[in-house]
N, C-alpha and C positions, 0 to 999 in steps of 0.2 A: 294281369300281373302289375302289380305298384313299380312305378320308375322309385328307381336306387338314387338316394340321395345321392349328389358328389359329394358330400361331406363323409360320407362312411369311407370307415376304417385311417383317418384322417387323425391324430391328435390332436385335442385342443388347445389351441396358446395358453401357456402359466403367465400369469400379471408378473411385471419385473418385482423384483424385492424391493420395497420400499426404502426411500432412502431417508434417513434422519434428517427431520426441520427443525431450524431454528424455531425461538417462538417470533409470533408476525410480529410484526412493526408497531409499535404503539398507534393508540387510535387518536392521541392528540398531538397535532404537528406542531411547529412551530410558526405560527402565523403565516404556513405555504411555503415558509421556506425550501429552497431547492440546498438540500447535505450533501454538500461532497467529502469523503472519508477516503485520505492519501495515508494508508497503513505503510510502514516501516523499520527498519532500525536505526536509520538515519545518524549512523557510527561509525566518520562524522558525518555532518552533514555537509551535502559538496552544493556546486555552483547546478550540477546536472538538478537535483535535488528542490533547488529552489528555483530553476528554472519551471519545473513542472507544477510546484505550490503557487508560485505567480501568475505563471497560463490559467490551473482549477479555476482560482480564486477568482478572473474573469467569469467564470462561467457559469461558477456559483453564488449563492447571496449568503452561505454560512461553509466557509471551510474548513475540515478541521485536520488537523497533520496527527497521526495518532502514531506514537512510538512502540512497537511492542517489545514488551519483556520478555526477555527468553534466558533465563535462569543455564542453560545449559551450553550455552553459546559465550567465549567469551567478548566482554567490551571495551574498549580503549576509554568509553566514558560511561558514568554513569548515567542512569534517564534523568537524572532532573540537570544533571550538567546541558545534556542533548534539548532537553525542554528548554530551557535557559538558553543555549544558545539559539534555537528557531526563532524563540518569542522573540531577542532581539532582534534577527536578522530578519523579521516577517513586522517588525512593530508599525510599519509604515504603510498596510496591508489589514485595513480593521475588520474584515469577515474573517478573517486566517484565526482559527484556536491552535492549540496544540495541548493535547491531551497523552497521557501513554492507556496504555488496558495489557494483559496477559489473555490468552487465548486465543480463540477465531477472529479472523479481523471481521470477516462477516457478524458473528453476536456484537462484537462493539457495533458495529455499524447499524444494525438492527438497533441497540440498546439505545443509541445518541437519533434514532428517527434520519437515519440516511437514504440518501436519495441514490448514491452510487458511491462505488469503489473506484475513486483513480489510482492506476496502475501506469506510469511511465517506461516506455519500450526505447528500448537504443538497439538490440541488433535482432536476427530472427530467434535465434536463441531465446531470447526473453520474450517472444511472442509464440514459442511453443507452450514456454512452461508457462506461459500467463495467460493462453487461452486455457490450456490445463483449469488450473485454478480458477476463470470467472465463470467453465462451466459445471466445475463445484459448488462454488458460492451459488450461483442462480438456482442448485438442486437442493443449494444448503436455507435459501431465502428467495422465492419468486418477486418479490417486490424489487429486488435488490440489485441496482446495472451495475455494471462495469464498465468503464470508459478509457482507454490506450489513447494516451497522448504521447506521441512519439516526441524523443530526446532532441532538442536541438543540434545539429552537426556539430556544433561548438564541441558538444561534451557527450558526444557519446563513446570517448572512450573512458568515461569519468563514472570511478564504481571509487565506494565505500573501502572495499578490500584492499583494490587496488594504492589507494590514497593512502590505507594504512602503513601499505606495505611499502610502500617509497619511501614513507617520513621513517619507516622504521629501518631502512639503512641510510639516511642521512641527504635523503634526497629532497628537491624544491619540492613544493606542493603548494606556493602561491596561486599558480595558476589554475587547480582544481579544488583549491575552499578559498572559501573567504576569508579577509585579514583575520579576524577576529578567533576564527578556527584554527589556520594556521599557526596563530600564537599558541593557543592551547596542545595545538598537538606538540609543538616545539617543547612545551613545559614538561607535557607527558613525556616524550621521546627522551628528552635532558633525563629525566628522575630514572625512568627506565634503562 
């Protein structure tokens, strides 16, 4: 009598459902460049904000701060206000771009030949939903890291929202943007 497989009457594993890829990474780099790709809304842009663009920027030899559009969300400024103001407050800072895209921040970053996604973390909150998403991106693009540089204590109670939401009842907000922001939101907040 033939020994009985252990595998009978056993079903066999289904492969997981594929998950949609990006397309890869272009095949020419920029001279080795190491990309760092810091996506955002950066509306406005705070002190937390540029704390984390100045750390990248050590780390990488091309940085770029990419703004995303999002049509259905509303903004206190417009992207090229937002551009405008980073270029300034980064001008001193010569690997720092700043670019906006619509879409996956993953395909921009694929698109611009990136080396990782910095994601800055202030509480565990932002490191659920942000491990969330790098282990999308990495299924979305295997080339593609993701790097958490935690918030300096200084500002991690320093959120976009939050900053809107003080100047929009008449509150300081020196301490959470820079002069140059501060001013504009005063401009916007006065008209509004």
């Amino acid at each position: 009598m033939a020994a009985r497989s252990s595998q009978a009457g056993k079903k066999k594993p289904t492969a997981p459902k594929a998950t949609p890829k990006v397309a890869p990474r272009p095949t020419v780099k920029l001279d080795g460049q190491r990309t760092g790709i810091y996506a955002g809304s950066f509306d406005p842009v705070t002190y937390g904000h540029l704390d984390i663009i100045s750390r990248a920027a050590k780390i990488f030899d091309r940085m770029i701060v990419a703004i995303g559009v999002n049509q259905t969300k509303p903004a206190m400024f417009s992207v090229e206000s937002r551009i405008e103001m980073i270029r300034e407050l980064c001008r001193d800072q010569p690997n720092v771009e700043v670019s906006s895209f619509s879409g996956l921040a993953v395909a921009f970053a694929v698109e611009c030949g990136g080396t990782a996604l910095i994601r800055g973390l202030r509480t565990e909150m932002d490191f659920i939903y942000e491990m969330q998403m790098a282990l999308m991106n990495r299924s979305l693009s295997g080339d593609l890291e993701t790097i958490f540089i935690p918030t300096s204590q200084t500002y991690g109670h320093v959120s976009s929202t939050l900053v809107k939401e003080v100047a929009t009842y008449g509150g300081d907000v020196s301490s959470l943007v820079p002069p140059l922001v501060a001013r504009k939101i005063a401009e916007k907040t006065r008209k509004g």
